[in-house]
N, C-alpha and C positions, 0 to 999 in steps of 0.2 A: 186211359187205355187207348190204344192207338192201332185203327183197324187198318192190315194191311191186306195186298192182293195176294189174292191164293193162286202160285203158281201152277202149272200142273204137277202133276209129281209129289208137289209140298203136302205136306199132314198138317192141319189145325191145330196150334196149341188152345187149348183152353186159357181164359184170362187169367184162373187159379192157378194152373201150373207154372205160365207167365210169370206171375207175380211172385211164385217162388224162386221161378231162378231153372226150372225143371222142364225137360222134352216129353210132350206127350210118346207115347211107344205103344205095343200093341200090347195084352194084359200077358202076364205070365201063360205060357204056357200054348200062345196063341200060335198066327202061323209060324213065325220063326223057328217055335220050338220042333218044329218038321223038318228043317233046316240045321238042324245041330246048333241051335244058337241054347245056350244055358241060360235062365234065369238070371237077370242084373248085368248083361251083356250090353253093350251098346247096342242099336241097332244099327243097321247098313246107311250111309248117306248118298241118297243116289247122284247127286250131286260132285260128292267127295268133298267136298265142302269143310266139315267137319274133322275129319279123320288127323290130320294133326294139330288141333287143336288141345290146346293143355286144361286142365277143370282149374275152374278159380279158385281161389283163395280160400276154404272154408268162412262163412257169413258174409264175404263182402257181399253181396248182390248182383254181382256182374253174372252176365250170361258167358256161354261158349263167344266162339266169333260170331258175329254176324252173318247173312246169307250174302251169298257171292253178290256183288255189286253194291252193297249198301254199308256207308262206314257204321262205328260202332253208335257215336251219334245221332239223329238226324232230327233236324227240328220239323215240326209239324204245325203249319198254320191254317186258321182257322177264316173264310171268305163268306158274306153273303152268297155268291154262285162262284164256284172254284172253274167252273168254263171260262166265265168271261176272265179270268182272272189268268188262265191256261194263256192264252191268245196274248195278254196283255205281261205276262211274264216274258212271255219269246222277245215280242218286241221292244219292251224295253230294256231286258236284260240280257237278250240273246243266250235265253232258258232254253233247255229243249225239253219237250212231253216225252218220257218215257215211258208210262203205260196209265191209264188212266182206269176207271172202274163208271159205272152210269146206270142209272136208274132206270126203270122200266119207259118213264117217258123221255128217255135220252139225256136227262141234265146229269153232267160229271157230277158225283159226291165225293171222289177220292182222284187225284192225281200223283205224280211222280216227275219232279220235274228237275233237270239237271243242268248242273254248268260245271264244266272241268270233270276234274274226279268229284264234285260237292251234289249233295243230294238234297231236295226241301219237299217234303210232302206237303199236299195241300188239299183241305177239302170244305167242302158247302157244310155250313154248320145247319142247325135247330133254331126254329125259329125265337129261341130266351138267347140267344145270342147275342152279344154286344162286340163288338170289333173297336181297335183303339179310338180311330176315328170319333165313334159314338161317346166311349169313356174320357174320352177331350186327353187324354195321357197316355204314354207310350208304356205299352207292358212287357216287349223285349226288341229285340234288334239281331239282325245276323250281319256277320263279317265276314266278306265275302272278298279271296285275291282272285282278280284276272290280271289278264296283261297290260293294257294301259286305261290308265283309271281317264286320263284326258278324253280319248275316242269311248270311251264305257258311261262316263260322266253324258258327253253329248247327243248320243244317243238315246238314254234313259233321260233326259231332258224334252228331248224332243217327241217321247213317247206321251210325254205327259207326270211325268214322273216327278214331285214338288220335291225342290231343294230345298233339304236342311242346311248342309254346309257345299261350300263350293271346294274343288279339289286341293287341296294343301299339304303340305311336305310335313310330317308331324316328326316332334322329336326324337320320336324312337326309331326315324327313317322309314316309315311306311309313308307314301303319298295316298290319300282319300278322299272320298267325299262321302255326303252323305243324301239319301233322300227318303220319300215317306211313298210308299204304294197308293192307291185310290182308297184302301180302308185303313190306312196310317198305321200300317206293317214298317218300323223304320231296318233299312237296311244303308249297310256302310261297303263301298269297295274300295278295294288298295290294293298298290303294286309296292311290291317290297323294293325299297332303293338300292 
């Protein structure tokens, strides 16, 4: 389950309804129903967000669309302190912080961090937490295109950033490299040829 930021506006889904595929709404009968809205109606998206979206597939488990900014995607990794990790994304990957979330004593436990149109959440785990780094094995990787993997490569280099592979033109015409973050998060970027 995967907690995100509660905009303003936005309604909570519960993780049950989540899990179903289903929008929380207000109970039969509630305010809407003052409003001329009938029983099994959509409710309003203030957003508008929603409103031409088509319903899935009956049992696939796909939701509606996503909320405005976020693809349908988005991976979510998991940091000893997701701060220092905020600071240390910008710089070596030329991430940007898009909203973060913090703890009473200031430590981020949730962030939003972006490049391009691509989105990667990231947050400070629990301390039974093991990070690949610790499990000695890489347990996934994100593929990530900017625009030139040469100047993307040297910078994430020089942030500190451990080379897997060094930039190379692979067969299927993507140019890449590859490196491992400080808790051996491996991620890959490429410039399509």
């Amino acid at each position: 389950v995967v907690i995100m930021a509660q905009r303003p506006g936005q309604r909570r889904t519960s993780s049950r309804l989540a899990q179903a595929g289903k929008r929380a709404g207000p109970p039969a009968g509630g305010p809407d129903a003052k409003k001329g809205k009938k029983e099994g109606e959509s409710q309003p998206d203030p957003r508008g967000q929603r409103a031409a979206a088509k319903e899935p597939p009956e049992g696939s488990g796909t939701s509606r669309a996503p909320p405005k900014g976020f693809p349908r995607v988005t991976p979510y990794l998991y940091y000893k302190d997701a701060g220092k990790m905020v600071a240390w994304l910008e710089r070596a990957f030329g991430m940007t912080e898009r909203s973060s979330m913090k703890r009473p004593d200031g430590s981020v436990f949730h962030a939003e961090m972006a490049i391009g149109d691509g989105l990667v959440l990231i947050g400070s785990s629990r301390s039974d937490f093991r990070n690949p780094a610790k499990l000695g094995t890489t347990t996934a990787s994100l593929y990530v295109y900017v625009d030139c993997v040469d100047a993307h490569h040297a910078r994430a280099r020089k942030a500190g950033a451990k080379v897997i592979e060094k930039p190379e033109t692979q067969g299927y015409g993507d140019r890449r490299y590859a490196v491992s973050d400080p808790e051996g998060h491996h991620w890959y970027f490429a410039s399509s040829q």
